[in-house]
C-alpha positions in Angstrom: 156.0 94.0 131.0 154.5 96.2 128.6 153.9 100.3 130.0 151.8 101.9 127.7 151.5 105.7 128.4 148.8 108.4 127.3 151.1 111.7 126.7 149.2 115.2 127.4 148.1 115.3 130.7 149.4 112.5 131.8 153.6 112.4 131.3 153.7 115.7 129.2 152.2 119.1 130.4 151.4 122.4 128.9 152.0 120.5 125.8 156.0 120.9 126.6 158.5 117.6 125.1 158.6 115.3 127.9 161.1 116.4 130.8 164.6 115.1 131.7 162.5 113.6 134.9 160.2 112.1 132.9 162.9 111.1 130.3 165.4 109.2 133.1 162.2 108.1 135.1 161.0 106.1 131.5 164.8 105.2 130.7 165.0 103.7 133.9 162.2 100.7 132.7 163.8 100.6 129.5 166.8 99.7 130.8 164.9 97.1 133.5 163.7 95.4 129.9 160.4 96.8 130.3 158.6 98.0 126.9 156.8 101.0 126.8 154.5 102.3 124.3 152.7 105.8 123.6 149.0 106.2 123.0 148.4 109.7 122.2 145.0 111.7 121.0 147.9 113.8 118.6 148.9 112.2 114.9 152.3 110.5 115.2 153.7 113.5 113.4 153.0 115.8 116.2 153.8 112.9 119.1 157.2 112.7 117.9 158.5 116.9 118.7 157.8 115.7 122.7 159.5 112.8 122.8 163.4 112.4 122.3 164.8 111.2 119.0 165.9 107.7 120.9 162.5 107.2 121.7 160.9 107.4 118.2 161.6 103.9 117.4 159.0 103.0 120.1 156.0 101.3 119.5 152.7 104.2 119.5 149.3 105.1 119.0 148.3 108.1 117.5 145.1 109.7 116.8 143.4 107.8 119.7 144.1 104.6 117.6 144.0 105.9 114.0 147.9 106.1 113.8 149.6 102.9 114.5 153.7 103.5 114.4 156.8 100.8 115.0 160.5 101.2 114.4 160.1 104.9 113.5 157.6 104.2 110.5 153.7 104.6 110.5 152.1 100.8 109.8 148.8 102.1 109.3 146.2 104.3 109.6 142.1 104.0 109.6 140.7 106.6 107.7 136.5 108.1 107.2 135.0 106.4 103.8 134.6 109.0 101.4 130.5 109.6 101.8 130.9 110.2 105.8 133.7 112.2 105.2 131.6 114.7 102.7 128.7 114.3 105.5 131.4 116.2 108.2 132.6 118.3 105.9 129.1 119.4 105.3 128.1 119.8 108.8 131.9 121.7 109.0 130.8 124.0 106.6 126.4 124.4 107.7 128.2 125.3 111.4 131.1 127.5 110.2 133.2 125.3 112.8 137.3 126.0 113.1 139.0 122.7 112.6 141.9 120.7 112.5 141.9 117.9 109.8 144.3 115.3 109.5 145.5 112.5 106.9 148.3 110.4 106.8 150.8 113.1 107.1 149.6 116.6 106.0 146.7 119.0 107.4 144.2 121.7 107.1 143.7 123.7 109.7 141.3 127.1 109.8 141.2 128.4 113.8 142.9 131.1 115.0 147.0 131.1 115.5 147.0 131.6 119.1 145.3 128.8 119.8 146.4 126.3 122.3 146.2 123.2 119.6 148.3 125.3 116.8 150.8 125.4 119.0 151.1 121.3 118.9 150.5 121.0 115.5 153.7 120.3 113.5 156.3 122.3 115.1 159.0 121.0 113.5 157.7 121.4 109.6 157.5 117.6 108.9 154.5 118.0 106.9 152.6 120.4 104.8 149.8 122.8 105.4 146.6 122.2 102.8 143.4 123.3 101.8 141.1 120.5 103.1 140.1 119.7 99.5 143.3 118.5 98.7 143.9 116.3 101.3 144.3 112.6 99.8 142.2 110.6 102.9 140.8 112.0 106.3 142.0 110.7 109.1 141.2 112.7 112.2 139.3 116.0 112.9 138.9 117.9 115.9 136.4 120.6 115.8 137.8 123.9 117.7 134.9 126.0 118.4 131.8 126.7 115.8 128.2 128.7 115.5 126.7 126.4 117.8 129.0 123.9 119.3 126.3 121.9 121.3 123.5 121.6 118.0 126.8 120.7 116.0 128.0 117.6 118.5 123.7 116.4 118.2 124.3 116.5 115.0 127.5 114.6 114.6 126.0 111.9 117.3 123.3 111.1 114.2 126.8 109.8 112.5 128.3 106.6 112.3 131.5 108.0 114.2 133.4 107.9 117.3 133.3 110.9 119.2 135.6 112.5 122.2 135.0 115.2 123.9 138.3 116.4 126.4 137.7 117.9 129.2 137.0 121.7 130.2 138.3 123.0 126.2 135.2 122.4 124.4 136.9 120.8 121.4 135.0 117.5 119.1 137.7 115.3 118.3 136.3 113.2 115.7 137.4 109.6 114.3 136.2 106.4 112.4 134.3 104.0 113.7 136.0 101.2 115.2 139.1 103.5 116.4 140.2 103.9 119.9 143.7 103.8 121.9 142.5 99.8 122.7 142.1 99.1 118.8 145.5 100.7 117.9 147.3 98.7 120.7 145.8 96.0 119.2 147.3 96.4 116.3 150.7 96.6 118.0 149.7 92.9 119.3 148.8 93.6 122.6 146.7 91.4 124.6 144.1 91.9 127.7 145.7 92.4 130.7 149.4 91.8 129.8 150.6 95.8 130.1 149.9 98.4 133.0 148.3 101.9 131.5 149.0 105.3 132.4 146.0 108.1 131.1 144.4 111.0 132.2 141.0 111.6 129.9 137.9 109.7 128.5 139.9 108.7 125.1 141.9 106.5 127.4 139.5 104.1 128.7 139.3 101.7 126.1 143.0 101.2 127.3 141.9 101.1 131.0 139.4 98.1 130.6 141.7 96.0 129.3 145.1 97.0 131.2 145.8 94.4 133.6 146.6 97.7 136.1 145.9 101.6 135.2 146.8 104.8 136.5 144.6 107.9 136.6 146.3 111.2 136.1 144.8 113.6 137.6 140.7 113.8 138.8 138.6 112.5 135.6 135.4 111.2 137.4 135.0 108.1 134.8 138.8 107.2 134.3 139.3 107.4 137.9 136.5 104.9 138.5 138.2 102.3 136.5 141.8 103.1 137.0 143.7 100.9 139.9 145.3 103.4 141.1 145.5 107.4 140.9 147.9 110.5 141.1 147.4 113.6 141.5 148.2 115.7 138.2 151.7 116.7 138.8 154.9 116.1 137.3 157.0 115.1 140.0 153.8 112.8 141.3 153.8 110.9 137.7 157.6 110.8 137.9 157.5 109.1 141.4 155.3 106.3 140.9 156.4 105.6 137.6 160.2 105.0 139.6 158.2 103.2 142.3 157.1 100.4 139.5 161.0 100.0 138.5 161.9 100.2 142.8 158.8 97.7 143.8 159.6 95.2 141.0 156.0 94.9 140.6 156.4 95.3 137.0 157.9 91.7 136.1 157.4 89.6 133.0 
């Protein structure tokens, strides 16, 4: 069986690399012959610092299904057309917002240094820091705060975009059209209802309609009313039922 897991929120927390728990608790599937895959809202450059070194061969998702990755390469990424691109950047720049832009590999980035998202955003030096201007394609962009962040989302729903808001942090997270978790584990060659998915925000839904059984992490009102099952958000929770899949056999090909 395929296990497909979200990774902030859901199996990593206070945007800390994944535990030993968690580590030995995912090991023990592996081991079982089960495949697991991560689908995170991050770029694959910044998914790979919270996840051991064996584990970056895996299958993932990154970007909310921008970012597709296998055997420790990126396969692919969806990126804005040049014209919408220039209409965000516009609307960047009417609303003096703080952003984070990715491409392929590098970023710009213009919020402040002690915020929360810097602090996830290339840790380990993999890529290089740019003005946006001289960043070759636009992958992702996640609007950190600006003048008016409510006009500036009204203005962003007039564009042919897809649009996530997460949770309480008042962030835009902003990618093509056509891009969620579902489309990237598509591209992986995942079919409806042949993995179970583990998630804890609206960006993972897409994954929940088509996961043959889902897990809520934590108390998202709309994930929770499609997940099959929920857990409170805690680390040693998570940690037991993803050992009670492995225990209950209930995961089997």
């Amino acid at each position: 069986m395929k296990i497909v897991f979200d990774l902030d929120g859901t199996i990593c927390f206070s945007g800390k690399p994944l535990s030993e728990k968690m580590i030995q608790a995912l090991d023990l599937l592996v081991n079982e012959g089960h495949e697991i895959i991560f689908a995170s809202a991050r770029p694959i450059r910044d998914l790979l610092p919270v996840i051991p070194e064996q584990m970056h061969y895996y299958p993932m998702v990154g970007g909310n299904g921008a970012f597709v990755g296998r055997g420790g390469e990126i396969l692919s990424t969806v990126h804005f057309d040049k014209a919408i691109a220039d209409s965000l950047l516009q609307l960047i720049k009417e609303f003096e917002a703080a952003y984070l832009i990715d491409s392929k590999w590098d970023y710009a980035y213009t919020g402040a240094q002690d915020h929360p998202i810097r602090r996830n955003v290339d840790p380990e030096q993999r890529a290089h820091h740019r003005h946006v201007a001289e960043l070759d394609e636009i992958v992702k962009i996640v609007i950190l705060h600006s003048l008016d962040q409510q006009r500036l989302l009204g203005e962003l729903q007039q564009q042919p975009i897809v649009i996530n808001m997460h949770g309480a942090e008042d962030i835009i997270d902003i990618s093509p059209v056509g891009v969620d978790k579902w489309a990237g584990l598509q591209a992986l060659g995942l079919r409806s209802h042949e993995f179970i998915a583990f998630g804890n925000d609206a960006n993972d839904m897409s994954m929940f309609q088509h996961a043959q059984r889902s897990v809520c992490v934590g108390n998202h009102p709309e994930l929770a009313g499609m997940a099959t099952e929920q857990v409170v958000n805690d680390e040693e929770r998570v940690v037991d039922k993803i050992r009670h899949l492995f225990y209950e056999h209930l995961v089997v090909e």
